[in-house]
C-alpha positions as CSV (number, residue, x, y, z in Angstrom):
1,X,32.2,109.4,140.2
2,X,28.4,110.6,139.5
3,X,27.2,112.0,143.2
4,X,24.3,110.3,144.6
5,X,20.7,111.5,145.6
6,X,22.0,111.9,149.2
7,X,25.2,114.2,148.1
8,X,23.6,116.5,146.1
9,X,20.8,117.6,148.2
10,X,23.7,117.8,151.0
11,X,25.4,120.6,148.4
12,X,22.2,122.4,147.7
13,X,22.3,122.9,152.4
14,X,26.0,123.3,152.8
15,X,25.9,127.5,152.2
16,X,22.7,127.5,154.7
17,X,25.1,125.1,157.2
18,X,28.2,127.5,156.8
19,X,26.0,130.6,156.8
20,X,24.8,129.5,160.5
21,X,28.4,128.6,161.5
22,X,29.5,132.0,160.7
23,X,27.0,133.6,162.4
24,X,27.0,131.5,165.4
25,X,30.9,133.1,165.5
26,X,29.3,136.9,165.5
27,X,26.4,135.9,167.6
28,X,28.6,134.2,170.3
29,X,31.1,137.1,170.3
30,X,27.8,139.8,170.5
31,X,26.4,137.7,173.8
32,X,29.7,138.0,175.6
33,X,30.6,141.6,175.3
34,X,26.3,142.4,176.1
35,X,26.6,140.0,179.4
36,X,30.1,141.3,180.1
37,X,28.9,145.0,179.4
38,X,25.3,145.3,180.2
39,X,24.7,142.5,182.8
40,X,22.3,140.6,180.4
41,X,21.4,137.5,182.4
42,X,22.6,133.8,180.3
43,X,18.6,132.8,180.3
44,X,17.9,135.4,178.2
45,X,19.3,134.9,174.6
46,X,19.0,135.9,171.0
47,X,15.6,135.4,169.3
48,X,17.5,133.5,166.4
49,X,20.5,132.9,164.2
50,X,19.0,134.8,161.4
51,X,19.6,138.2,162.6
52,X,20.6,140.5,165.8
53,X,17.1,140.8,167.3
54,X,18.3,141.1,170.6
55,X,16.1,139.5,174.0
56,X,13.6,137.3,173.3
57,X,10.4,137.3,176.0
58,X,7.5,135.6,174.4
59,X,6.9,132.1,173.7
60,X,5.9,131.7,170.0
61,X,3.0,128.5,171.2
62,X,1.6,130.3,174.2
63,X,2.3,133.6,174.0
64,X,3.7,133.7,177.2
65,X,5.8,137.0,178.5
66,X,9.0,137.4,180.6
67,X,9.9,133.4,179.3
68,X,13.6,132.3,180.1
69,X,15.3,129.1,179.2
70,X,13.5,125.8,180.0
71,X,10.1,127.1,179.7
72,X,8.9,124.6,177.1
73,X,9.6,122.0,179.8
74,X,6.1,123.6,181.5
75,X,4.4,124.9,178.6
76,X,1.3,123.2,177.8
77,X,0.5,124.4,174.6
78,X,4.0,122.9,173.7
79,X,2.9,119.9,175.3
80,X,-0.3,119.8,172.9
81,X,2.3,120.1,169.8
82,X,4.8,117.3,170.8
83,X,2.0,114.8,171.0
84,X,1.7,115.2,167.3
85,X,4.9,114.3,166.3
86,X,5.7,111.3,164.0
87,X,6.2,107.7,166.2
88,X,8.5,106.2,164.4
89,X,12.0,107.1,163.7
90,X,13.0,107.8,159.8
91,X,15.5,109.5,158.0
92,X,15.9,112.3,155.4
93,X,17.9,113.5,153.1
94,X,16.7,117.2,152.8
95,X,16.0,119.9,155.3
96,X,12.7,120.6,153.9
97,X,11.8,117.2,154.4
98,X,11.6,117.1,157.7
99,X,8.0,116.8,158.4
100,X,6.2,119.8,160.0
101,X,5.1,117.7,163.0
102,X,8.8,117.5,163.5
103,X,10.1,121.1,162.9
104,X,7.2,122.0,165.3
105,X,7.0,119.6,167.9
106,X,10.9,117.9,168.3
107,X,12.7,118.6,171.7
108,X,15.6,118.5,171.1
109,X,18.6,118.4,168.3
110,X,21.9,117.9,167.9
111,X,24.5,117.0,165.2
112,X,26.4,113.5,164.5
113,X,30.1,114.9,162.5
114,X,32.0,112.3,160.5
115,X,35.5,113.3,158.7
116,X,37.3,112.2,156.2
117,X,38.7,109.9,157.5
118,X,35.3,107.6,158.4
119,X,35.5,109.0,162.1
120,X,32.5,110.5,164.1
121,X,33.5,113.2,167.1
122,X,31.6,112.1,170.4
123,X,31.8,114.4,173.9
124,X,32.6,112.6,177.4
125,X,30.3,114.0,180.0
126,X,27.9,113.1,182.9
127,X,24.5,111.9,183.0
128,X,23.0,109.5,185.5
129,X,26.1,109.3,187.9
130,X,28.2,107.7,184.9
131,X,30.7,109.3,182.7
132,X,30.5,108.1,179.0
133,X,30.8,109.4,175.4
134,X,27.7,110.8,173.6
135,X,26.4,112.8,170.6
136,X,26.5,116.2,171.0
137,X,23.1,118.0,171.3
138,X,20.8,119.4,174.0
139,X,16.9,120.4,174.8
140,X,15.2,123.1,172.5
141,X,15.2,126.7,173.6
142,X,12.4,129.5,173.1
143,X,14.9,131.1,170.8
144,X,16.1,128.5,168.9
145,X,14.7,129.3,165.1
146,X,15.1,125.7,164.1
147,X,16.1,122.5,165.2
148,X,19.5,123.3,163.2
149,X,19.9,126.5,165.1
150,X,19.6,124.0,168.0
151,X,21.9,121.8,167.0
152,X,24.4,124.1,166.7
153,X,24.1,126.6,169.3
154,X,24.5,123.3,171.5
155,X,27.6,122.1,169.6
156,X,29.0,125.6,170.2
157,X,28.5,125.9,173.9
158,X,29.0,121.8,174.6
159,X,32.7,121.7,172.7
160,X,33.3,125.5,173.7
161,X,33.1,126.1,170.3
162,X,35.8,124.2,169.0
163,X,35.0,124.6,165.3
164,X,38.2,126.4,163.2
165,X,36.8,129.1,161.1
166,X,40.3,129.5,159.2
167,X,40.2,133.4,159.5
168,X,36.6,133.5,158.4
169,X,36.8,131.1,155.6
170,X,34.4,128.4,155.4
171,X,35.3,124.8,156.3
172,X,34.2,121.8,153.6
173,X,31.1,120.6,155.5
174,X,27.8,119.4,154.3
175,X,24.9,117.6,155.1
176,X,24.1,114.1,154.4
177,X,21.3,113.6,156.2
178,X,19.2,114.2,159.3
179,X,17.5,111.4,161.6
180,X,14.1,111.4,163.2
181,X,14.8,109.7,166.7
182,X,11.2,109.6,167.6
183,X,11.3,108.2,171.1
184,X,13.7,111.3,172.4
185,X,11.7,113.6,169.7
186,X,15.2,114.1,168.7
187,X,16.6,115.7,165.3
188,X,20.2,114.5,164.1
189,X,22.2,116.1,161.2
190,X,24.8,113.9,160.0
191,X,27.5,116.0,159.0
192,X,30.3,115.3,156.9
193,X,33.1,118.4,158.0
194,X,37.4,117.3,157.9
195,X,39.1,116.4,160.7
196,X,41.1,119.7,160.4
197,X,38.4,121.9,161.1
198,X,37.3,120.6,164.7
199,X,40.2,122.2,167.5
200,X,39.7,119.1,169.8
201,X,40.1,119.8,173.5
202,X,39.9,116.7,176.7
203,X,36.0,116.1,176.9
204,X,36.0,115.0,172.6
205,X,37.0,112.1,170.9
206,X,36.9,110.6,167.4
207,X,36.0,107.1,167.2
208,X,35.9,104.5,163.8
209,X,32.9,104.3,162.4
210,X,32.0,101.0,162.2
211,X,29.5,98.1,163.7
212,X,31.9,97.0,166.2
213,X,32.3,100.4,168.0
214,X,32.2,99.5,172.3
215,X,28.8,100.0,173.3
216,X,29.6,100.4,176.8
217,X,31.7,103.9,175.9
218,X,28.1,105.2,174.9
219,X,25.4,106.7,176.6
220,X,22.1,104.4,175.8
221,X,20.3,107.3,173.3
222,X,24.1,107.6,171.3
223,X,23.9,103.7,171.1
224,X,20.2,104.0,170.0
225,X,21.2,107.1,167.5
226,X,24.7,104.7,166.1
227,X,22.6,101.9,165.6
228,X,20.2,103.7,163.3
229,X,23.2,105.5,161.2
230,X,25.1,102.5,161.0
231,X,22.1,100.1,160.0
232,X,20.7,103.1,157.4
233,X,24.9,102.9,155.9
234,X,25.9,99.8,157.0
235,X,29.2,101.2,158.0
């Protein structure tokens, strides 16, 4: 079977993916023994997943010192930047396609894992007084490099970091795409990783993916985020 557009640039990103895994693993394990050790306060986290620059206290739009997590709620010059952002939603097929409104201006980020098996993983959890099943993602952080260091710092500390690294040998993920939600100013990767890899604890669940998944599990944004994936694949 010849691989299609999609596939291959998912090939040319899965190292980069398992790269940030990996160091996610490190980075997670570093955090724990500094907070447990040195009294390092939780608001104050690594500059990025791309190396072990330790506290990070300025805000790269306005400069800002002494910033903890949740300042680009208030920061205006971050305000200025969102504005810019693309209205309508689209998808893409390669990282560097995202457009740089996005990659500067997006909010928030989070990843949408489908295994072998045609099932995608969704969390249970609280919002609005109601407990239903959502993607797993969160807000942007001063720290965050990208929206994919986003995406998966919050996969890590939503699931508790439930990924199996095998002893430090890389799962078979890749990405097949990632989704513009413009509304939310929300980044999706759609992730292809087997079932094997994911340790699943109470709060997850796998569900068919298909058209005539219950809406009323879902959260209203993962309903908005299904409906795109499954009209875009007609699953």
């Amino acid at each position: 079977m010849v691989d299609t557009t999609s596939d291959i640039y998912a090939k040319n990103y899965t190292i980069h993916l398992l790269n940030n895994f990996y160091l996610l693993d490190q980075i997670y394990s570093l955090r724990q023994i500094q907070c447990s050790t040195e009294h390092i306060c939780e608001n104050k986290s690594l500059k990025n997943f791309s190396n072990f620059e330790y506290l990070i206290t300025i805000c790269q739009f306005c400069n800002k010192n002494d910033c903890c997590e949740g300042h680009l709620k208030y920061c205006d010059k971050f305000k200025i930047v969102k504005k810019k952002v693309t209205p309508h939603s689209y998808i893409v097929y390669k990282i560097s396609d995202i457009r740089k409104t996005e990659i500067n201006g997006y909010c928030a980020s989070g990843v949408f894992l489908v295994n072998e098996f045609n099932e995608f993983l969704a969390i249970n959890e609280m919002r609005n007084d109601q407990c239903k099943y959502n993607l797993i993602g969160g807000k942007r952080e001063i720290y965050d490099a990208s929206s994919l260091d986003t995406a998966l710092r919050e996969f890590y500390e939503e699931t508790n970091n439930c990924i199996s690294l095998n002893n430090n040998k890389y799962p078979n993920v890749n990405i097949k795409c990632i989704m513009w939600e413009s509304q939310s100013k929300y980044i999706v990767y759609y992730i292809n990783i087997q079932k094997k890899c994911i340790n699943m604890n109470d709060n997850l669940k796998w569900f068919i993916a298909s058209k005539n998944y219950s809406k009323i599990q879902f959260h209203p944004f993962a309903n908005t985020m299904l409906d795109m994936i499954f009209k875009k694949y007609k699953q």
